[in-house]
TIZAZA-617435 format. One record per residue: x, y, z of N, C-alpha, C, O in turn; chain; residue in three letters. Coordinates in steps of 0.02 Angstrom, whole numbers, padded with zeros to 5 digits. Example, Ala and Ser with C-alpha at 12.3 -4.5 7.8 and 13.67 -1.06 7.14 Angstrom:
+--------+--------+--------+--------+--------+--------+--------+--------+--------+--------+--------+--------+-------+------+
|     nX |     nY |     nZ |    caX |    caY |    caZ |     cX |     cY |     cZ |     oX |     oY |     oZ | chain | resn |
+--------+--------+--------+--------+--------+--------+--------+--------+--------+--------+--------+--------+-------+------+
|  00660 | -00284 |  00390 |  00615 | -00225 |  00390 |  00660 | -00165 |  00390 |  00712 | -00166 |  00423 |     A |  ALA |
|  00642 | -00112 |  00354 |  00684 | -00053 |  00357 |  00645 |  00002 |  00394 |  00670 |  00057 |  00402 |     A |  SER |
+--------+--------+--------+--------+--------+--------+--------+--------+--------+--------+--------+--------+-------+------+
//
This chain:
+--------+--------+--------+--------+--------+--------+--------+--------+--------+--------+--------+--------+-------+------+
|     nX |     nY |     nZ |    caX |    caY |    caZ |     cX |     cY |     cZ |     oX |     oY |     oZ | chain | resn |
+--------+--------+--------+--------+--------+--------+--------+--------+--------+--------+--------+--------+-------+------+
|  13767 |  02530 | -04645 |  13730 |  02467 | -04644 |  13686 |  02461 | -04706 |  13694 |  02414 | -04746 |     A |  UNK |
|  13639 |  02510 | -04714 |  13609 |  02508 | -04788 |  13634 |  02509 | -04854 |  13604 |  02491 | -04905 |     A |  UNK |
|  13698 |  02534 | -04851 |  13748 |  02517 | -04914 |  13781 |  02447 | -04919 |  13789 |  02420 | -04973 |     A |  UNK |
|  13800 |  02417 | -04855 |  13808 |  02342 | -04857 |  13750 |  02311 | -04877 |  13760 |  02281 | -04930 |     A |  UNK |
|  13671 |  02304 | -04847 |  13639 |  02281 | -04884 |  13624 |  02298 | -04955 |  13614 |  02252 | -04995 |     A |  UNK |
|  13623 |  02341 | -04970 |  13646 |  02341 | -05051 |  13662 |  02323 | -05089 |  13637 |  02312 | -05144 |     A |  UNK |
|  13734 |  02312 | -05059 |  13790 |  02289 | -05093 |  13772 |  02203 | -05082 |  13778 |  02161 | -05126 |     A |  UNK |
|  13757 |  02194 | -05034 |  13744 |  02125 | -05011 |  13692 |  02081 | -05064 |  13704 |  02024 | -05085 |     A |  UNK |
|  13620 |  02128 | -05084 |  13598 |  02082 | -05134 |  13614 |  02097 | -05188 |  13589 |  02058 | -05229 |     A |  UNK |
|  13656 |  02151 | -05219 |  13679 |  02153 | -05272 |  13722 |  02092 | -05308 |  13718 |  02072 | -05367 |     A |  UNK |
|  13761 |  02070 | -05258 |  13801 |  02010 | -05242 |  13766 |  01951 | -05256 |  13775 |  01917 | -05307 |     A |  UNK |
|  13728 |  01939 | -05211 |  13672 |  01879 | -05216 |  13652 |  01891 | -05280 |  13656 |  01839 | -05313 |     A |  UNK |
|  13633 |  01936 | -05312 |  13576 |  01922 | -05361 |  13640 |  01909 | -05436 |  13628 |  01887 | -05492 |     A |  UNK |
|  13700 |  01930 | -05407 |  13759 |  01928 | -05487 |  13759 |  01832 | -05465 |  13736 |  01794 | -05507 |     A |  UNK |
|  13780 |  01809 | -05414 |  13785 |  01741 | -05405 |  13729 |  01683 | -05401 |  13741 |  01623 | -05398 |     A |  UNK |
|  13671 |  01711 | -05402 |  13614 |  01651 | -05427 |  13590 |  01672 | -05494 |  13543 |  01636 | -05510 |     A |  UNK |
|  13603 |  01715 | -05539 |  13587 |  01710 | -05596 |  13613 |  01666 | -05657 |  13605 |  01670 | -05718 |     A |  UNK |
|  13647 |  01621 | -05612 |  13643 |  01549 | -05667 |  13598 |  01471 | -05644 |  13587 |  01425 | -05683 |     A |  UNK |
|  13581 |  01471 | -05583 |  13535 |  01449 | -05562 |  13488 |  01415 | -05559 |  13473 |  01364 | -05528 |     A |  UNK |
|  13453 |  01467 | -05613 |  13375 |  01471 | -05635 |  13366 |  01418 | -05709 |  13407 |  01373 | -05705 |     A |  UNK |
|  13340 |  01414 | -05748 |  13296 |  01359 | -05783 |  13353 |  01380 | -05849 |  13366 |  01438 | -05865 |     A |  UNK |
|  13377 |  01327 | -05878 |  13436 |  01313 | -05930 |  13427 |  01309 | -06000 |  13473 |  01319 | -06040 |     A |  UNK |
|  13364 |  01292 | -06017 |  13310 |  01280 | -06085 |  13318 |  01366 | -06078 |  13335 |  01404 | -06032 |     A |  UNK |
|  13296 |  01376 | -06158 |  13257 |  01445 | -06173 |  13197 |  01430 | -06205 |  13199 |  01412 | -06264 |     A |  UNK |
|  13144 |  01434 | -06174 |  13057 |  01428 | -06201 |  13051 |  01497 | -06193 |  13083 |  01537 | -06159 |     A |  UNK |
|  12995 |  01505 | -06238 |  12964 |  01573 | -06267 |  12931 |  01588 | -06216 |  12922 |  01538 | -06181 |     A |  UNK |
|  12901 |  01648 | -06191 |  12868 |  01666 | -06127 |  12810 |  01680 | -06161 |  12829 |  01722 | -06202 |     A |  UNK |
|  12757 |  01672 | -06169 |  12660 |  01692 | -06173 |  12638 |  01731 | -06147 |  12644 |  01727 | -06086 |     A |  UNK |
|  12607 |  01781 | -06171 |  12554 |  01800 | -06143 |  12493 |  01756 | -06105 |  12459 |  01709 | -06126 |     A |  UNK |
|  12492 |  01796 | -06030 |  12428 |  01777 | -05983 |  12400 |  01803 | -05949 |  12425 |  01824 | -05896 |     A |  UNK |
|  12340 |  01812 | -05965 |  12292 |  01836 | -05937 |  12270 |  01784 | -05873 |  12269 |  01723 | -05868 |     A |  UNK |
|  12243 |  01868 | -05800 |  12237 |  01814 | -05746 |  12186 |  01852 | -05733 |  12169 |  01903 | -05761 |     A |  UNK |
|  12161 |  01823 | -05687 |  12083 |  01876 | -05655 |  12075 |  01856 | -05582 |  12074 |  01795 | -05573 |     A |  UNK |
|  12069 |  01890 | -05536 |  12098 |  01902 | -05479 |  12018 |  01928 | -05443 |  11982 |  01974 | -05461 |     A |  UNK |
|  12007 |  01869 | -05373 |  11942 |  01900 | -05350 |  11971 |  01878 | -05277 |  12001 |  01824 | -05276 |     A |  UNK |
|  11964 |  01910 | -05221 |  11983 |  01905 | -05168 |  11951 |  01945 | -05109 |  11917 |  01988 | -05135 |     A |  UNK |
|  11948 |  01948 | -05056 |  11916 |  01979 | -05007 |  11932 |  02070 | -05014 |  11886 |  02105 | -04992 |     A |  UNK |
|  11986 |  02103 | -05040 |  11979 |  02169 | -05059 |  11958 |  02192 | -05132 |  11964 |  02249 | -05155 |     A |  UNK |
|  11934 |  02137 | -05161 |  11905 |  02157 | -05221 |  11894 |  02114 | -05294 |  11857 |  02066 | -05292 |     A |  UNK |
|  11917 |  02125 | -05340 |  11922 |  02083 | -05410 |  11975 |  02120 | -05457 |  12000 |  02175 | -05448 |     A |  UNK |
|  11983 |  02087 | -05496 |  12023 |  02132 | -05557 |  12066 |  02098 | -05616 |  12078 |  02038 | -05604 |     A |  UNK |
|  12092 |  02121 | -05675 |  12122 |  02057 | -05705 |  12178 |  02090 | -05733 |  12180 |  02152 | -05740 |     A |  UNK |
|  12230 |  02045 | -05751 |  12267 |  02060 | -05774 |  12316 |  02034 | -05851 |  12307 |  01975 | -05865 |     A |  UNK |
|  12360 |  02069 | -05893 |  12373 |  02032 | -05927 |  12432 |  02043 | -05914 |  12453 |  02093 | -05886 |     A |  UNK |
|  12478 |  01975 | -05943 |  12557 |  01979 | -05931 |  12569 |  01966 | -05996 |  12540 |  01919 | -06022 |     A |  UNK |
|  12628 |  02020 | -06043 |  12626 |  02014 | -06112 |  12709 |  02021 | -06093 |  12732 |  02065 | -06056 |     A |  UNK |
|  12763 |  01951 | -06141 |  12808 |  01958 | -06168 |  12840 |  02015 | -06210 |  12818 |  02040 | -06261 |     A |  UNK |
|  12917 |  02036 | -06164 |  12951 |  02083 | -06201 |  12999 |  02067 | -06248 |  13008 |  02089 | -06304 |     A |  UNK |
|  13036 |  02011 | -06204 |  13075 |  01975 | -06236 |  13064 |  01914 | -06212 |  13009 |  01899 | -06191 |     A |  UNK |
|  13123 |  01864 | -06214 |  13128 |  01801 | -06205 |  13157 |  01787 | -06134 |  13179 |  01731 | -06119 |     A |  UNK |
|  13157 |  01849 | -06085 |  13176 |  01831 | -06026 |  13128 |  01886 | -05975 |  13115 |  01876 | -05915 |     A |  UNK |
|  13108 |  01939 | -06010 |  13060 |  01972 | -05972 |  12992 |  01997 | -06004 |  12980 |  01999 | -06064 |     A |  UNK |
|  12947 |  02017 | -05949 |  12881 |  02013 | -05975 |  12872 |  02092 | -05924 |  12908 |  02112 | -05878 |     A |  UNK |
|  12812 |  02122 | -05954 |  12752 |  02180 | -05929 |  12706 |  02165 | -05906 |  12670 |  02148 | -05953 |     A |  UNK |
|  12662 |  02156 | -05834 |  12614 |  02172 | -05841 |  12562 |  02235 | -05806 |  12573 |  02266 | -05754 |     A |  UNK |
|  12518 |  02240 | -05840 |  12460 |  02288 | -05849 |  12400 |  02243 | -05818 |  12373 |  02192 | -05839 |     A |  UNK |
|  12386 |  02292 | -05747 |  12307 |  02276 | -05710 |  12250 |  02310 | -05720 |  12268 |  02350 | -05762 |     A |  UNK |
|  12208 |  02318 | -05713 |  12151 |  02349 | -05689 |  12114 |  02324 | -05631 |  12125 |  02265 | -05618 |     A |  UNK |
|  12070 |  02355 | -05591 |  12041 |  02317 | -05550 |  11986 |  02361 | -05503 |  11982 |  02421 | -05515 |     A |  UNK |
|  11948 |  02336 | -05454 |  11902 |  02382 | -05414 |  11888 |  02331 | -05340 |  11881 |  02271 | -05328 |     A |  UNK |
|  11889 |  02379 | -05313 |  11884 |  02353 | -05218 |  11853 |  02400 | -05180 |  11810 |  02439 | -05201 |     A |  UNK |
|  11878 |  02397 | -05115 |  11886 |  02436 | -05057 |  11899 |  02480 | -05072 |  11893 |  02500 | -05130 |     A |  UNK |
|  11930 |  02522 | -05010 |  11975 |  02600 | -05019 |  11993 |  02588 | -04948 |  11956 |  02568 | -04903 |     A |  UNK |
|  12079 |  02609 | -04949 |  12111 |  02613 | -04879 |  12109 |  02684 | -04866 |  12113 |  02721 | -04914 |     A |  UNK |
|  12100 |  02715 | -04790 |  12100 |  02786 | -04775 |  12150 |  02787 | -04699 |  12145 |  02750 | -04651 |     A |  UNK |
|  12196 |  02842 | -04710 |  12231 |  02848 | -04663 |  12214 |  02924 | -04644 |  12222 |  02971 | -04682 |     A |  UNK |
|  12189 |  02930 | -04579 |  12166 |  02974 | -04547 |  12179 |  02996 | -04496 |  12140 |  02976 | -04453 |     A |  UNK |
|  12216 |  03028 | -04478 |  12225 |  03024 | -04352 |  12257 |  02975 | -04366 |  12215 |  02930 | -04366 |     A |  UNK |
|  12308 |  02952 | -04379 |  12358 |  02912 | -04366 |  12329 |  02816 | -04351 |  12357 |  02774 | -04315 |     A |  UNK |
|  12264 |  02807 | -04395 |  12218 |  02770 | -04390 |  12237 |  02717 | -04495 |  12254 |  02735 | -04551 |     A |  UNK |
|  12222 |  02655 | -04463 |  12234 |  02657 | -04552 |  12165 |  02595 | -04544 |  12162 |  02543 | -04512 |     A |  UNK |
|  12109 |  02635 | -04598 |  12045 |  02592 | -04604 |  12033 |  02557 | -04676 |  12069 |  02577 | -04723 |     A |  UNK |
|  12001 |  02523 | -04685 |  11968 |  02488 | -04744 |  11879 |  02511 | -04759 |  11836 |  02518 | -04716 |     A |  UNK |
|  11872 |  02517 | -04813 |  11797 |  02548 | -04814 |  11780 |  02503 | -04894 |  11814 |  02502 | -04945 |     A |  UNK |
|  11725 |  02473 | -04882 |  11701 |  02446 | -04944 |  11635 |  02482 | -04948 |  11604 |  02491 | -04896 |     A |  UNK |
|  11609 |  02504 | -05013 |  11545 |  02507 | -05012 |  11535 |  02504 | -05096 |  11562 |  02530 | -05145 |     A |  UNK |
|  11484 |  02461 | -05086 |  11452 |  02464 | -05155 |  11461 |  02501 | -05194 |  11514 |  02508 | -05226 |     A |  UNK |
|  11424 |  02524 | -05197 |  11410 |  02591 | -05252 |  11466 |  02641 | -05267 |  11463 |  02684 | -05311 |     A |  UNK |
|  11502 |  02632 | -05238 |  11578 |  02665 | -05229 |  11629 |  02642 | -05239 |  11670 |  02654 | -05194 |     A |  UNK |
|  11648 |  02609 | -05282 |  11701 |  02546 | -05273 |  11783 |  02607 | -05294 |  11783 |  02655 | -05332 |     A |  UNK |
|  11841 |  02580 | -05254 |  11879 |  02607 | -05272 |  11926 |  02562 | -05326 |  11948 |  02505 | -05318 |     A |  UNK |
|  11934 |  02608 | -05386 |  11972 |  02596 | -05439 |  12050 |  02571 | -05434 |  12082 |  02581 | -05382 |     A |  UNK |
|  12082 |  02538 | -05494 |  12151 |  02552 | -05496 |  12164 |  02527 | -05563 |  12221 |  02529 | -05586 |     A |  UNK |
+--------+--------+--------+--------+--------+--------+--------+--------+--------+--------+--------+--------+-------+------+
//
């Protein structure tokens, strides 16, 4: 079954790749900055080529802890967890 799905979007993804947008425009760099209830952070999205791009985050929040079969959220100030 997991090799049919496999195979299954391998399929899908060979048959909608004409699809998509017919122009070729240059892709930009963009910077985003990201503030939300687990935290803040920004990011930039920098062109590789003319059909794909990289991007690179940084950011600081919460911290998730899985403990006893328990999965918590912990914010604290002074402690912020990185990424």
């Amino acid at each position: 079954m997991k090799h049919f799905l496999c195979v299954a979007i391998f399929l899908l993804s060979l048959a909608t790749r004409g699809i998509g947008q017919k122009t070729e425009q240059p892709l930009e760099t963009q910077i985003k900055f990201d503030l939300a209830l687990q935290g803040f952070g920004i990011s930039i999205e920098h062109p590789l080529n003319t059909k794909s791009s990289i991007e690179c985050s940084v950011g600081g929040g919460g911290g998730y802890e899985i403990a006893n079969g328990e999965l918590g959220y912990k914010y604290r100030r002074n402690y912020p967890a990185f990424f």
